[in-house]
C-alpha positions as CSV (number, residue, x, y, z in Angstrom):
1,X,41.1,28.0,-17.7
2,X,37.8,26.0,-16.4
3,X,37.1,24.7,-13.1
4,X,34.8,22.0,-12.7
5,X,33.2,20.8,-9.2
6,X,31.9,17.5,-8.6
7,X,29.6,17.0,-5.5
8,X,28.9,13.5,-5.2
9,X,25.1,12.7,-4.1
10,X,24.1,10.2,-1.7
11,X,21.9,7.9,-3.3
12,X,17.7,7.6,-2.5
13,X,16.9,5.0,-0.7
14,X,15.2,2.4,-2.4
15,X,11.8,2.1,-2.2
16,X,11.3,-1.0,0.0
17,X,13.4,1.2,2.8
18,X,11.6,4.6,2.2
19,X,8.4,3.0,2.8
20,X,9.8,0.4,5.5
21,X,10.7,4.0,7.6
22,X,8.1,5.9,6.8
23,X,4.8,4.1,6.2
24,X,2.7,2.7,8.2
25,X,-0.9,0.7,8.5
26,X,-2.8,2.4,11.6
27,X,-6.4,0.1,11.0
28,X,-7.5,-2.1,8.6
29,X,-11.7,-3.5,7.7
30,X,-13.2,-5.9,6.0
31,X,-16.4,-5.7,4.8
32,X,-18.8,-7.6,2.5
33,X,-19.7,-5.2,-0.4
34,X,-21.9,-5.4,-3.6
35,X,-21.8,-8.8,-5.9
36,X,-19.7,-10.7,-3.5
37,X,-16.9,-8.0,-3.1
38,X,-14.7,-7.4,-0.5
39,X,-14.4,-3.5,0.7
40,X,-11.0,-3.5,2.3
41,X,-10.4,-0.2,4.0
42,X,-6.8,0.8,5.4
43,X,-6.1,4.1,7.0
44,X,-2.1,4.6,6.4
45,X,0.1,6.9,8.5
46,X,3.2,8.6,6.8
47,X,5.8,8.9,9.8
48,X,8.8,9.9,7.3
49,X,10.3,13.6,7.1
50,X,8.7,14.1,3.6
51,X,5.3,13.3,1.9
52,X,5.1,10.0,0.2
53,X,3.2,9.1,-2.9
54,X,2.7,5.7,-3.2
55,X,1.2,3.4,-6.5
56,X,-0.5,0.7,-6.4
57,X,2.9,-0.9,-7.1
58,X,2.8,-0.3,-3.1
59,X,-0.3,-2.8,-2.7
60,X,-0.5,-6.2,-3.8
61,X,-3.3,-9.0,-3.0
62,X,-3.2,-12.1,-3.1
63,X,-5.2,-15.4,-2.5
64,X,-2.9,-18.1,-2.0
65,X,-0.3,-18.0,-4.8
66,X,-2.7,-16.2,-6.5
67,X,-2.4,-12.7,-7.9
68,X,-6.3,-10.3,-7.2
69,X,-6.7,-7.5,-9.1
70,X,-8.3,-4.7,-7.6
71,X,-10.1,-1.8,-8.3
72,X,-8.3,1.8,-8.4
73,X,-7.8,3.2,-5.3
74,X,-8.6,7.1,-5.5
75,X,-6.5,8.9,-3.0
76,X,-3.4,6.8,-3.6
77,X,-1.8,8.6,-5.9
78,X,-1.9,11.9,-3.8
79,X,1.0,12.4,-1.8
80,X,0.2,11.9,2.0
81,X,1.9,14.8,4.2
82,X,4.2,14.3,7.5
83,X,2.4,12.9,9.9
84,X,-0.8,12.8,7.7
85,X,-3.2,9.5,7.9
86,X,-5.4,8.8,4.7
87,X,-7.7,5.9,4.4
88,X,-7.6,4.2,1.1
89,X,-10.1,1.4,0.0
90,X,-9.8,-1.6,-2.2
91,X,-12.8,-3.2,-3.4
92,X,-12.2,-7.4,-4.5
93,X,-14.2,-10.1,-5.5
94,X,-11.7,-13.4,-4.4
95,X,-12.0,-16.5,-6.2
96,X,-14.1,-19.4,-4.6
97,X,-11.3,-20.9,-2.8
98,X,-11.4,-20.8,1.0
99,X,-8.0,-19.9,1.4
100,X,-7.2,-16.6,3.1
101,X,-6.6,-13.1,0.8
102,X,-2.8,-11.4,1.8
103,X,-2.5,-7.8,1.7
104,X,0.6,-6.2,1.0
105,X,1.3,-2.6,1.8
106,X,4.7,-1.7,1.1
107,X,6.9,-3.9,3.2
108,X,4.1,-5.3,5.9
109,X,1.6,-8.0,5.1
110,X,-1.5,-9.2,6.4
111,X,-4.0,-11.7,6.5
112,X,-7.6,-11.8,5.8
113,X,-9.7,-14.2,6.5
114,X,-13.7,-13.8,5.9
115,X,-16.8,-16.1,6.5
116,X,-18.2,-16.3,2.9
């Protein structure tokens, strides 16, 4: 005779909520780098229960409608402790258009706006 158990598990939360709850941007600076790049720096802050490991599926930029690419971002890919902060930079060169770059880090977004 066999017995089987069956424990139902609640599902993860997806990832737009994990990061919604647990990430977050403590400073963000702009700074002209080499060749007409932009260094932006962002220190981020995980306030969830567990580390988080984010991609750069996390971060997007844009300029306008625009998709940037950006460099790799070393550091990202190492899970960031309770309570941790970790400063990350992206390095950018944005197209000749005056309109404002949009940085997305998980669920927030912000504006940058630079005097070329």
């Amino acid at each position: 005779r066999h017995v089987r158990w069956r424990f139902p598990l609640p599902r993860p939360p997806a990832r737009d909520a994990a990061l919604r709850n647990a990430l977050t941007v403590d400073t963000m600076t702009v700074a002209q780098g080499e060749a007409d790049a932009l260094e932006i720096r962002v220190t981020l802050r995980n306030r969830g229960d567990a580390p988080l490991t984010l991609t750069r599926a996390d971060l997007g930029l844009t300029q306008g409608e625009t998709p940037l690419s950006f460099s790799s971002v070393p550091g990202l890919d190492l899970p960031i402790a309770h309570g941790e902060t970790r400063t990350v930079t992206l390095t950018v060169i944005p197209g000749r258009s005056a309109q404002p770059l949009t940085l997305r880090v998980g669920h927030e977004r912000f504006r940058i706006v630079w005097d070329s």
